[in-house]
C-alpha positions as CSV (number, residue, x, y, z in Angstrom):
1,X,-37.1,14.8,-49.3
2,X,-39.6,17.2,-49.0
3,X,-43.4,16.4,-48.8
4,X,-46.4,18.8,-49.8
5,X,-49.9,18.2,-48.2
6,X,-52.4,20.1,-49.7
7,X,-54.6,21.0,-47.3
8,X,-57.2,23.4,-49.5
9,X,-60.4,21.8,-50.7
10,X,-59.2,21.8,-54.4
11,X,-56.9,19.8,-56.5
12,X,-53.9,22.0,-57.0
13,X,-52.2,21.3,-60.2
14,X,-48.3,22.3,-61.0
15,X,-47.7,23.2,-64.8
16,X,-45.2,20.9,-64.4
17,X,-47.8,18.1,-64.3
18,X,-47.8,17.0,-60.7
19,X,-51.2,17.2,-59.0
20,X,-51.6,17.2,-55.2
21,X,-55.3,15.8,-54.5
22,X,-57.2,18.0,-50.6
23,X,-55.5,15.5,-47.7
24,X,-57.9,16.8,-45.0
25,X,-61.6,16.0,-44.4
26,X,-61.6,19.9,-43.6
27,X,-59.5,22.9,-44.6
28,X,-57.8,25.0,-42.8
29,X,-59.0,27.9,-42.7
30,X,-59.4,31.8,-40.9
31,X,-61.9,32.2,-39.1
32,X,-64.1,35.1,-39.5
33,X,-66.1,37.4,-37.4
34,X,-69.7,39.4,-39.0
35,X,-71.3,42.6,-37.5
36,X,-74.6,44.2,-37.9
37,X,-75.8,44.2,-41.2
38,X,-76.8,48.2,-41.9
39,X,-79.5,49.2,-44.4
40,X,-77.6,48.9,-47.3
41,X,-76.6,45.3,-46.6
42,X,-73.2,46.1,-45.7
43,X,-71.7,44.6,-42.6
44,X,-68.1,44.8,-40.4
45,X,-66.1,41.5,-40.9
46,X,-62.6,41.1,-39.1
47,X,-60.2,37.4,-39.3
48,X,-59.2,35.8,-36.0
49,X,-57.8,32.6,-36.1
50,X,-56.1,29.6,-37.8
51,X,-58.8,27.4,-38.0
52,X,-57.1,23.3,-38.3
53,X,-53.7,24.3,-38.8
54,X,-51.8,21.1,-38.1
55,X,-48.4,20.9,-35.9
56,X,-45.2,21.5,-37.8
57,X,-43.4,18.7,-38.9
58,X,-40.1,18.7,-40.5
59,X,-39.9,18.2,-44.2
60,X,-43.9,18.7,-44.8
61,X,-45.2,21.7,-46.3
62,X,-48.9,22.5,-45.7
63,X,-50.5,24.0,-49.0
64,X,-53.2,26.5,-47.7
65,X,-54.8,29.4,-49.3
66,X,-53.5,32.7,-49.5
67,X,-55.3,33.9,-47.0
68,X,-54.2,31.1,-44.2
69,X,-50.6,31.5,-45.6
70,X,-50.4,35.7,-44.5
71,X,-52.4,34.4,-40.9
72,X,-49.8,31.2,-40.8
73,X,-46.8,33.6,-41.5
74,X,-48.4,36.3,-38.3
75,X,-48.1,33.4,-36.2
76,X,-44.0,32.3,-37.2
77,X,-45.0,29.4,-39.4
78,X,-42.6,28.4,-41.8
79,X,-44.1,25.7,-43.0
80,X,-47.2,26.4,-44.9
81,X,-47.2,27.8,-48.9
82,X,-49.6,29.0,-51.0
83,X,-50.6,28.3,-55.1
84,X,-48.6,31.0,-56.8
85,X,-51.9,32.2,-58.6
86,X,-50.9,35.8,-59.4
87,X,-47.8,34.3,-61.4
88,X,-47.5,35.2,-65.1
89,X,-46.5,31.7,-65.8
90,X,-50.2,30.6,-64.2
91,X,-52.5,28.9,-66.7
92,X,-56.1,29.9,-67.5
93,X,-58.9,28.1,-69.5
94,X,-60.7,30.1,-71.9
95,X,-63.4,31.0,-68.8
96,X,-60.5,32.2,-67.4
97,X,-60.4,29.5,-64.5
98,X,-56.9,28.9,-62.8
99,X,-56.1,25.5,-64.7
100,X,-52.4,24.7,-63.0
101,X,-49.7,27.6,-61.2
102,X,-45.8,27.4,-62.1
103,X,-44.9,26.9,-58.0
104,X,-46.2,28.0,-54.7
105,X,-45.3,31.0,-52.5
106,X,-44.3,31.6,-49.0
């Protein structure tokens, strides 16, 4: 049987109906580093590392954005998928807000 923790800070909803409510008191996320901000308010930023990435366990997947899924995936995770938010099948409200994705991604 396979488990999915969702470890964004979001409620992720299938269109199938099942809804998989943040697990994590933090997210996981990538960190980030800033340079100098110039004189038109622009600055360098670069992504280091997995921030709260939990050890693999067999039979879990880790919902993460897609952001930590591509850093996961650099690393050799396997275990970690993201919402499938780019899917034709994803629904929208009329604001155009992501109301629930068709699957996830790896």
């Amino acid at each position: 049987m396979t488990t999915f923790l969702n470890c964004t800070p979001h409620t992720i909803n299938l269109n199938d109906g099942r809804k998989f409510q943040p697990v994590l008191s933090e997210p996981i996320r990538v960190s980030a580093q800033f340079g100098d901000i110039d004189e038109n308010s622009i600055c360098e930023q670069s992504f280091g590392a997995v921030v709260g990435l939990p050890q693999q366990q067999d039979g879990v997947f880790l919902i993460v954005s897609g952001m930590v899924l591509s850093a996961a995936k650099d690393m050799g995770r396997t275990d970690c998928v993201a919402p499938a938010t780019g899917h034709s099948k994803t629904i929208r409200n009329e604001k155009g807000h992501i109301v629930s994705v068709p699957c996830f991604v790896k």
